[in-house]
C-alpha positions as CSV (number, residue, x, y, z in Angstrom):
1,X,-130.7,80.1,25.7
2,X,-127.0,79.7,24.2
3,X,-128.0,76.2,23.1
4,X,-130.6,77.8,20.9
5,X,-128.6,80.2,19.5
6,X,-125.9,77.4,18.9
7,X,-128.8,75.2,16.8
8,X,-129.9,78.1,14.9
9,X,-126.4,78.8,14.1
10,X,-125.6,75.4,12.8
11,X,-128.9,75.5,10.9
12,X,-127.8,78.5,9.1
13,X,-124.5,77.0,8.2
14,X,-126.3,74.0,6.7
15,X,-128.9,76.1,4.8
16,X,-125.5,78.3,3.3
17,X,-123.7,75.0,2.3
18,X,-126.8,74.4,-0.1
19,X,-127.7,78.2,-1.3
20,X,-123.5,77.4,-2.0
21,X,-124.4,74.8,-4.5
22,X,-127.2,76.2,-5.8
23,X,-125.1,79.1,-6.9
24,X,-122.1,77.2,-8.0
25,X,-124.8,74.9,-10.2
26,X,-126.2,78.4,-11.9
27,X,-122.1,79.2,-12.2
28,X,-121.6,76.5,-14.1
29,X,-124.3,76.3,-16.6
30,X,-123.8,79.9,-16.9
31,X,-119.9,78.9,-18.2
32,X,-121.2,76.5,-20.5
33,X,-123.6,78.1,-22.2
34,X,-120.7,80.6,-22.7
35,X,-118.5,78.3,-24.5
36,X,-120.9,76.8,-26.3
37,X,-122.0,80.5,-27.8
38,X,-118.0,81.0,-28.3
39,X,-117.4,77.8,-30.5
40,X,-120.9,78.6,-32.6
41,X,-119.6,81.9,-33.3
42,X,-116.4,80.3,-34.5
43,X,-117.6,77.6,-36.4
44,X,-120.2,80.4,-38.3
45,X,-117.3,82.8,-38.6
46,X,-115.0,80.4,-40.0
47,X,-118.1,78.9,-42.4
48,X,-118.7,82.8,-43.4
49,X,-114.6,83.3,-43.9
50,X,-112.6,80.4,-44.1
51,X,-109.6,82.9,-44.5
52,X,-110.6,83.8,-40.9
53,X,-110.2,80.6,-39.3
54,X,-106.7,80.8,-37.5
55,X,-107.5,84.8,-36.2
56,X,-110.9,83.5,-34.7
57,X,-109.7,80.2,-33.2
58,X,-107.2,82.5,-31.2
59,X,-109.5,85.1,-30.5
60,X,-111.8,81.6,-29.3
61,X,-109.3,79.8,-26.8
62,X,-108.9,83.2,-25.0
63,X,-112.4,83.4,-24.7
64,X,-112.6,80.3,-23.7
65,X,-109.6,80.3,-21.0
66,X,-111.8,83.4,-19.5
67,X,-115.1,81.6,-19.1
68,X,-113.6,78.6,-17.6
69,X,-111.3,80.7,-14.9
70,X,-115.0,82.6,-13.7
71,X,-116.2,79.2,-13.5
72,X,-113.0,77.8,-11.6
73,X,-113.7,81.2,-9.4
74,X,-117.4,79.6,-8.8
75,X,-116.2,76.4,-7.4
76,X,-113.8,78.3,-4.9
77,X,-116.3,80.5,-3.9
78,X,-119.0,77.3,-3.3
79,X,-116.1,76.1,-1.1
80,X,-115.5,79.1,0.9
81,X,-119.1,79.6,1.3
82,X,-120.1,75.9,2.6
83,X,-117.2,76.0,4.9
84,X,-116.0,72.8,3.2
């Protein structure tokens, strides 16, 4: 009876290590279709208001820094969860 439990166990632990990259794979698309919608918005602000350019860029890296940390979060979380 243990030995079952023990298989079903390890089954379950290989089933989490891919729901773990299925998740980090939604993760990171979801980061880069972030930046990408932060560095449009830039390029049309700055094409609106060229004046504009330096206050957006710097409003734009910090946007950026914040999407990619959530995605850096992702891959730490995919490790934790896969028991890697």
């Amino acid at each position: 009876m243990s030995n079952i439990v023990l298989a079903q166990a390890a089954e379950a632990a290989n089933i989490n290590a891919g729901l773990a990259a299925i998740g980090y794979g939604l993760g990171a698309i979801g980061a880069a279709i972030g930046v990408g919608l932060i560095w449009a918005a830039v390029i049309n602000g700055t094409a609106r208001q060229p004046e504009a350019q330096g206050q957006l860029q710097g409003i734009a890296w910090i946007s950026f820094v914040l999407v990619e940390v959530l995605a850096l979060i992702g891959l730490v979380v995919y490790f934790i969860a896969s028991g890697a």
